[in-house]
Each structure stands twice: as structure tokens, then as C-alpha cells.
N, CA and C atoms as an extended XYZ file, in Angstrom:
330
Properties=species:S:1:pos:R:3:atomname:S:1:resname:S:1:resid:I:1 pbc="F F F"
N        22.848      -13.292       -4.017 N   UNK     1
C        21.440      -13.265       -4.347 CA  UNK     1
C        20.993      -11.811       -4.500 C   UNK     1
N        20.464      -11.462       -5.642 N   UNK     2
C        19.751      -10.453       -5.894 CA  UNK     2
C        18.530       -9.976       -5.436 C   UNK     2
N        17.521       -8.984       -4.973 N   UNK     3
C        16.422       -8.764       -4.551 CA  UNK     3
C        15.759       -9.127       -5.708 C   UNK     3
N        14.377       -9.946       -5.845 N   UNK     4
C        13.343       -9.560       -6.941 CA  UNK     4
C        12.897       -8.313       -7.393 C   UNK     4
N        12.129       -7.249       -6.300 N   UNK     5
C        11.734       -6.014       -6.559 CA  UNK     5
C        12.003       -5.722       -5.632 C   UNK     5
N        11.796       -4.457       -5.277 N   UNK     6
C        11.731       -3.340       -4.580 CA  UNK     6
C        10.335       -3.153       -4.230 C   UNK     6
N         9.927       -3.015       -2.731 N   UNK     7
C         8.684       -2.828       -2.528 CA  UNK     7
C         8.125       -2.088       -1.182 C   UNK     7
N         7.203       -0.998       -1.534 N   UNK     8
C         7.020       -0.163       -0.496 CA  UNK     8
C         5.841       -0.173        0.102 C   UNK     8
N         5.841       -0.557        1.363 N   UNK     9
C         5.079       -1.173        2.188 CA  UNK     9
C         4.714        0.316        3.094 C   UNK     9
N         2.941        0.532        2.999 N   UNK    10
C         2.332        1.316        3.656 CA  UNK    10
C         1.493        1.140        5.059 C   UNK    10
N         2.156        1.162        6.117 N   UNK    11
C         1.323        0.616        7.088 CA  UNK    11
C         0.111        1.885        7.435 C   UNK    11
N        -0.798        1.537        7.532 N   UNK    12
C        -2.095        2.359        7.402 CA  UNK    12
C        -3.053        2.611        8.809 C   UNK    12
N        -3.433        3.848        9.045 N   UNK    13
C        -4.095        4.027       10.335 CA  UNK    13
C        -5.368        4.476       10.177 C   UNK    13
N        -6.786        4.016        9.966 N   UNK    14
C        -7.753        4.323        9.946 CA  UNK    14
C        -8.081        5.525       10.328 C   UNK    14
N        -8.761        6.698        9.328 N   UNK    15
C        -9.423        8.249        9.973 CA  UNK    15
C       -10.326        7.327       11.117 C   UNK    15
N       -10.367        7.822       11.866 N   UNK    16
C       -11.031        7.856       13.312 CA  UNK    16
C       -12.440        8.298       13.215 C   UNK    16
N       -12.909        8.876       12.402 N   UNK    17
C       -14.001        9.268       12.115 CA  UNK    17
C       -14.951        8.089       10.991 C   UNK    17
N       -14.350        7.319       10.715 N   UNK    18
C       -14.566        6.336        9.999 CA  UNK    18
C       -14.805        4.841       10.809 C   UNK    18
N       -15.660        4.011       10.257 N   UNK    19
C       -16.314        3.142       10.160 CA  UNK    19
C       -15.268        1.727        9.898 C   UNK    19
N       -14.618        0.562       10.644 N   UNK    20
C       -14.051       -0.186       10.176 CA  UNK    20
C       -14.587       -0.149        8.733 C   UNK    20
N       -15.875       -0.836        8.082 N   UNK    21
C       -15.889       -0.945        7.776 CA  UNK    21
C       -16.274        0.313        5.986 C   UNK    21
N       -16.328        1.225        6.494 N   UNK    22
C       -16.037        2.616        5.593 CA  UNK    22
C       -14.728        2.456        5.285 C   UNK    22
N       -13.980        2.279        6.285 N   UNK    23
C       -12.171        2.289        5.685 CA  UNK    23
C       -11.978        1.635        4.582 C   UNK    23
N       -12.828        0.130        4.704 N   UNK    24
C       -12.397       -1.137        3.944 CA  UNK    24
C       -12.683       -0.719        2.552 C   UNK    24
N       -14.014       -0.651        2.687 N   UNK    25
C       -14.682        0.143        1.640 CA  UNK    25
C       -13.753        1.007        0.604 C   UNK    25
N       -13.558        1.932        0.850 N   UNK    26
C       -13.093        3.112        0.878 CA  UNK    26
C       -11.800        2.231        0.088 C   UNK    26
N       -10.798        1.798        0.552 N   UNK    27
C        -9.486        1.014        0.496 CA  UNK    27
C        -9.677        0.503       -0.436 C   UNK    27
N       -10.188       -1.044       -0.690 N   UNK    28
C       -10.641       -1.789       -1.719 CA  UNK    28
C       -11.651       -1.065       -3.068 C   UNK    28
N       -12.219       -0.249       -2.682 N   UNK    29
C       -12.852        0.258       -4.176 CA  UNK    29
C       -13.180        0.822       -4.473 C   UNK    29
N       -12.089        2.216       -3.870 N   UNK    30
C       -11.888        3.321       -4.556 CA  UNK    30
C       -10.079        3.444       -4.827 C   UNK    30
N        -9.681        3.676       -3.487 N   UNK    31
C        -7.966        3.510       -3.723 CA  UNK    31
C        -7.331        2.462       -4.075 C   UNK    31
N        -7.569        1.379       -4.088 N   UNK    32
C        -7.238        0.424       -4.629 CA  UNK    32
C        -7.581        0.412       -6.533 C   UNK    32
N        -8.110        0.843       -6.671 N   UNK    33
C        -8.356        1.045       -8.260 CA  UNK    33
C        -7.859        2.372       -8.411 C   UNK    33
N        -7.457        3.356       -8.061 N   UNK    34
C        -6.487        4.434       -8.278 CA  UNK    34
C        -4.672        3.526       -7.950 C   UNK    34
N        -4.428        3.192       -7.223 N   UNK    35
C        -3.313        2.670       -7.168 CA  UNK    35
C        -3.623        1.408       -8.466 C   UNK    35
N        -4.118        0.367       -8.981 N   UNK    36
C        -3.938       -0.200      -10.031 CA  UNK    36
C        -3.135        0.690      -11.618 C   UNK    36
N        -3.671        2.147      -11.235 N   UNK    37
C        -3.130        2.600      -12.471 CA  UNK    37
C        -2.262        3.365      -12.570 C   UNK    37
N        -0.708        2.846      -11.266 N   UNK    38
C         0.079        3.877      -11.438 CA  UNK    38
C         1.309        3.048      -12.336 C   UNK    38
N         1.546        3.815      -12.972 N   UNK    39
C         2.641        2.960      -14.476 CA  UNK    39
C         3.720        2.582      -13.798 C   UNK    39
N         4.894        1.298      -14.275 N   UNK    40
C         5.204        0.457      -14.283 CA  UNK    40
C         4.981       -0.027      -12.595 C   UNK    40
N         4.081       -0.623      -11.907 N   UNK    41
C         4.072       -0.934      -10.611 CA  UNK    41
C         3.621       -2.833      -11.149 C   UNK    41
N         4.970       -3.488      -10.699 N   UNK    42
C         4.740       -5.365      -10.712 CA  UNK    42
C         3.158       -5.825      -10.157 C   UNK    42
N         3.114       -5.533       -9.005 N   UNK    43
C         2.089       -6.134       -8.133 CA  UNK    43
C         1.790       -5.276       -7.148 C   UNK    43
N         0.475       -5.092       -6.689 N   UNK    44
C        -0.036       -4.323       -5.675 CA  UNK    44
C        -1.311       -5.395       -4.461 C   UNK    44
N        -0.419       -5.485       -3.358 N   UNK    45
C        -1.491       -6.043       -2.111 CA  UNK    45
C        -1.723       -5.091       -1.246 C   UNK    45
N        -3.722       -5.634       -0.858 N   UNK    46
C        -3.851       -5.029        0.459 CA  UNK    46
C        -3.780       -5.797        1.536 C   UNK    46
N        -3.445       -5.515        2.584 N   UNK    47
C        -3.247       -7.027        3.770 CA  UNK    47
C        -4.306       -5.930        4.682 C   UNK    47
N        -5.451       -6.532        5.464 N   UNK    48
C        -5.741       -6.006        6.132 CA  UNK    48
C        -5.955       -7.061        7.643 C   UNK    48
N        -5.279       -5.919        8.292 N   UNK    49
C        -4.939       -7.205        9.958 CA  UNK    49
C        -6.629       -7.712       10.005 C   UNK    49
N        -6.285       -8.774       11.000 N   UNK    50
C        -7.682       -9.322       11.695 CA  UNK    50
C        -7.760       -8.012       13.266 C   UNK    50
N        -8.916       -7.457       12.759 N   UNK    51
C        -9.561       -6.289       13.619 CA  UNK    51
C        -8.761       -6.807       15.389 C   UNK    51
N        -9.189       -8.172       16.022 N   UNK    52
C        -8.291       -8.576       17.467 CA  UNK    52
C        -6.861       -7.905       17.476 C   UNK    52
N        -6.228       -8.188       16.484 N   UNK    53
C        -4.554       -7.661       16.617 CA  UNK    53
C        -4.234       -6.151       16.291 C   UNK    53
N        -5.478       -5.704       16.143 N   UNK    54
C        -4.923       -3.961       15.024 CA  UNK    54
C        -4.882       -3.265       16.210 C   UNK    54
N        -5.289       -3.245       17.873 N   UNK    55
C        -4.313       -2.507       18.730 CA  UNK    55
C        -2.832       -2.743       19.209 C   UNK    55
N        -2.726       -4.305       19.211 N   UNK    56
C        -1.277       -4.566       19.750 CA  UNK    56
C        -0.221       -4.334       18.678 C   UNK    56
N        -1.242       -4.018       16.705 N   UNK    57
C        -0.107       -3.914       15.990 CA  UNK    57
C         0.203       -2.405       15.706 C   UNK    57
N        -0.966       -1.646       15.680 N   UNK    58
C        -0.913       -0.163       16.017 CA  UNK    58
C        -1.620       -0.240       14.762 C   UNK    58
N        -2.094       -0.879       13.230 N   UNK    59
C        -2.568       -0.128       12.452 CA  UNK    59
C        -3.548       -0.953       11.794 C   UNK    59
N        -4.028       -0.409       10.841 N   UNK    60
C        -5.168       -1.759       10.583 CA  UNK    60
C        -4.869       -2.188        9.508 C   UNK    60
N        -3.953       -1.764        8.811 N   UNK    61
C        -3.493       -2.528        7.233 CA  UNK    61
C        -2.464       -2.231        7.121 C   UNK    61
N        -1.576       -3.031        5.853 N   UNK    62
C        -0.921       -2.425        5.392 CA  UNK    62
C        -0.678       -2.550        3.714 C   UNK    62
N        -0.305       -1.998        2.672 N   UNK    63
C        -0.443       -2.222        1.445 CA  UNK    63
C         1.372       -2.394        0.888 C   UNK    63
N         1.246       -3.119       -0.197 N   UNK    64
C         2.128       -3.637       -0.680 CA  UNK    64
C         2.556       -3.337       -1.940 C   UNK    64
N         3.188       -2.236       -2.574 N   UNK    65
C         3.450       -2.461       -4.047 CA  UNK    65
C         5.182       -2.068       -4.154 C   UNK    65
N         5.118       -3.471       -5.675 N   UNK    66
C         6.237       -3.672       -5.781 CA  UNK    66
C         6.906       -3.208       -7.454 C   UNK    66
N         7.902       -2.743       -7.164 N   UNK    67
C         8.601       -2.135       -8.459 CA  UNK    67
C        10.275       -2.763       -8.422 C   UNK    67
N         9.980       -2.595      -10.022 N   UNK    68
C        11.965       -3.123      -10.650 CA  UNK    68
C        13.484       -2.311      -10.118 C   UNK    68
N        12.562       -1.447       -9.181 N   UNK    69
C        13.715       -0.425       -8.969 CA  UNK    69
C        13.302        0.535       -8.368 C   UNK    69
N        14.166        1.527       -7.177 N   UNK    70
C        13.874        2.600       -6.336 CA  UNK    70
C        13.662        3.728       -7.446 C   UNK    70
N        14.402        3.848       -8.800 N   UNK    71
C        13.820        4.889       -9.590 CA  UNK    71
C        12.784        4.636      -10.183 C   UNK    71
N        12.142        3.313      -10.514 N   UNK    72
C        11.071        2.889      -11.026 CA  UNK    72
C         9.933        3.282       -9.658 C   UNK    72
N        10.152        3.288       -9.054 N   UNK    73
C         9.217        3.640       -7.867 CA  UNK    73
C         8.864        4.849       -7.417 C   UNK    73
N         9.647        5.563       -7.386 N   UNK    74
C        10.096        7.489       -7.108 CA  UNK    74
C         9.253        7.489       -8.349 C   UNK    74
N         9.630        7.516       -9.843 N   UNK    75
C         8.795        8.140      -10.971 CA  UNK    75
C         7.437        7.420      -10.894 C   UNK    75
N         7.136        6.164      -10.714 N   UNK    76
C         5.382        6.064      -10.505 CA  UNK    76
C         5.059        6.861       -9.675 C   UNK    76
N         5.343        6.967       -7.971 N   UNK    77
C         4.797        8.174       -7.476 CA  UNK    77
C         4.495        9.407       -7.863 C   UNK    77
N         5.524        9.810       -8.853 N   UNK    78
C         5.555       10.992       -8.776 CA  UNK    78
C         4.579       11.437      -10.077 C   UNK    78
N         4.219       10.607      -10.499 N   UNK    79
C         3.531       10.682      -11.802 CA  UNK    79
C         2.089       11.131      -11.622 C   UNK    79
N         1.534       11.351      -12.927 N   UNK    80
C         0.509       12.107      -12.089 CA  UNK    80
C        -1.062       11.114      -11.591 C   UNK    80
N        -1.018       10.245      -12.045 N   UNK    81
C        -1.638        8.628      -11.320 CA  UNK    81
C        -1.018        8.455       -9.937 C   UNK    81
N         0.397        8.601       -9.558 N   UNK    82
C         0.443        8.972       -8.239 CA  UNK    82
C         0.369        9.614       -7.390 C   UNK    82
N         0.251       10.991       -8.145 N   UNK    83
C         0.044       11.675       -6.861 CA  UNK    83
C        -1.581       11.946       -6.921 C   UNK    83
N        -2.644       11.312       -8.175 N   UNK    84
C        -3.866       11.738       -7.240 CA  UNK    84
C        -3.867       10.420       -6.517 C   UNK    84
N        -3.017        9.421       -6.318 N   UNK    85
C        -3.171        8.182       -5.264 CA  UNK    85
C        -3.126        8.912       -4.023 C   UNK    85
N        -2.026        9.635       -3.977 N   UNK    86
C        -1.479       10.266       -2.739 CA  UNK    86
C        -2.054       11.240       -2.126 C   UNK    86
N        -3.229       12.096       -2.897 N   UNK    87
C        -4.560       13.104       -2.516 CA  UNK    87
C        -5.607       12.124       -2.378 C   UNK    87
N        -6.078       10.726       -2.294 N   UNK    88
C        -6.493       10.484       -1.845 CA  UNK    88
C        -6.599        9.457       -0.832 C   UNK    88
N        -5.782        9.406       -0.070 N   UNK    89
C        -4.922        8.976        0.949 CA  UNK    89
C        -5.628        9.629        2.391 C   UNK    89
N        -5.926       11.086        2.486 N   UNK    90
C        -6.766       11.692        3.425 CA  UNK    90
C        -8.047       11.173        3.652 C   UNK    90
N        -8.391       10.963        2.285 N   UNK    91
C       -10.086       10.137        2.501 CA  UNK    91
C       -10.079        9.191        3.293 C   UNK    91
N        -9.841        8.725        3.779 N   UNK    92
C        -9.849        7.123        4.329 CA  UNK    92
C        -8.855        6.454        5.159 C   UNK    92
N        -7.488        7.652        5.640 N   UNK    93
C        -6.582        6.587        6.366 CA  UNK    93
C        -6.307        8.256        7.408 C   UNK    93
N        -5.533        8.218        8.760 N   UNK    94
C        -5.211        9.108        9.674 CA  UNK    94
C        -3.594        9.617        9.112 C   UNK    94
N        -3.146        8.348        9.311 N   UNK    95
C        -1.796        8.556        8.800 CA  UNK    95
C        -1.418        6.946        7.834 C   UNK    95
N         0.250        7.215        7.322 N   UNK    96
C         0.362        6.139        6.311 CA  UNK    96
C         1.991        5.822        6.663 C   UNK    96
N         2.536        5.250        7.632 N   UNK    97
C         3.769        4.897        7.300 CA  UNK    97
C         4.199        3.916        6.346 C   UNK    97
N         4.951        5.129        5.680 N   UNK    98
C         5.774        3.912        4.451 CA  UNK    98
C         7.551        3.451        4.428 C   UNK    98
N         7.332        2.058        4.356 N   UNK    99
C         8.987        1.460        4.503 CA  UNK    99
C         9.179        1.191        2.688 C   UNK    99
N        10.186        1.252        2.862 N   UNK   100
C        11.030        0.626        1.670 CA  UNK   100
C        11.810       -0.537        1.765 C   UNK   100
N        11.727       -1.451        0.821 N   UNK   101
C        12.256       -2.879        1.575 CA  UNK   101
C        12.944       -3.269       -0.061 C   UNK   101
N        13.686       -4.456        0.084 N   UNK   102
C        14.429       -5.097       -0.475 CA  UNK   102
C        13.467       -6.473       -0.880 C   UNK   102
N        13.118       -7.459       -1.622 N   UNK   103
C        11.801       -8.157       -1.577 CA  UNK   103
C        12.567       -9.296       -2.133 C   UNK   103
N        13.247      -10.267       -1.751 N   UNK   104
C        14.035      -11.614       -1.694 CA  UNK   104
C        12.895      -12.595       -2.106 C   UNK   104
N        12.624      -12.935       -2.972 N   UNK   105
C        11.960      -14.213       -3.470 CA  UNK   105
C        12.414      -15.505       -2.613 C   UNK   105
N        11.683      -15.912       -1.781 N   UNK   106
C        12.517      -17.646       -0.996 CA  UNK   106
C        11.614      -18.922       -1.766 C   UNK   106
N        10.465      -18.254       -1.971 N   UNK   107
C         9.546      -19.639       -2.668 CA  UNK   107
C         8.423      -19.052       -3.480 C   UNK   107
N         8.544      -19.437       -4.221 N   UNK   108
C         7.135      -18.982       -5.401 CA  UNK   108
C         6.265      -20.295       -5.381 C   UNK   108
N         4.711      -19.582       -5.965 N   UNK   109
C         3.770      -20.457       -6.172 CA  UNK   109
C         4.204      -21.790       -6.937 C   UNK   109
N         4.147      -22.751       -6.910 N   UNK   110
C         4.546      -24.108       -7.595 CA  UNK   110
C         3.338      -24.131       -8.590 C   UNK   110
């Protein structure tokens, strides 16, 4: 079995100086429409925890985008749609751990 995409998962830590709900803000509709326009990216989610669990999970979101390939992914970043994604990343989050994952399709929408 082959992976579907490749997908790099940002777990996200709210600036502290910020407002749950400034973060959200902030996340959904501003960076979230800068990340829509980084070239060839499949799909982009935001998951944001339910506020009860974001101490036992350590962060309050995490975001999801998925590409055809680790070089398809390296060159959207690096492009220049990604990196003003990546300058504005300070606005609105403390820190950003990012994983790289393998993304196994088990069931699609019917």
C-alpha cells in the first residue's frame, strides 16, 4: 500500500498575549487564506481542540496540509506564498510544531 499524500501537520501554541478567541480569528481569516494560496498544496485543515483538552494536550490546534510529495512540499514552502505564510505565523501562534507524516487513505467519504 502506497501513502495518498504527504502531510504536514502543525501543532500550534497560542501567543499568550492573545485572546482564545483573537487566535481563532486571526487563524481562520487571515492565515488561513494566506495558506489557501500556497501552489500545488491537495487540501488544507484547521482542527482546533475543544478549549477543556488544550492543557492535557499542550496546544490549541493543529493544521493540516497535504501534498503529492516531500519535494512538492519543501518547494510550496519555500515559495514565496510560503514563506509570507511563515512571517505570519508570529502574529497569532507562540510556537508551531511541525510533523511530517505519511497519510494512508483507510476510508473515504462514500
Amino acid at each position: 500500500m502506497e501513502p495518498k499524500y504527504v502531510k504536514r501537520i502543525g501543532l500550534v501554541k497560542k501567543r499568550k498575549d492573545l485572546s482564545y478567541e483573537q487566535f481563532v480569528d486571526h487563524w481562520l481569516n487571515k492565515h488561513a487564506e494566506l495558506c489557501k494560496k500556497l501552489p500545488n498544496m491537495r487540501r488544507y485543515s484547521v482542527n482546533l481542540v475543544q478549549r477543556d483538552q488544550v492543557e492535557a494536550f499542550g496546544y490549541e490546534g493543529f493544521s493540516e496540509l497535504f501534498f503529492d510529495s516531500l519535494e512538492v512540499m519543501q518547494a510550496s514552502l519555500s515559495s514565496p506564498e510560503g514563506k509570507t505564510l511563515l512571517a505570519d505565523l508570529p502574529n497569532f501562534v507562540d510556537s508551531i510544531n511541525p510533523l511530517v507524516v505519511h497519510d494512508y487513505l483507510m476510508l473515504a467519504e462514500k
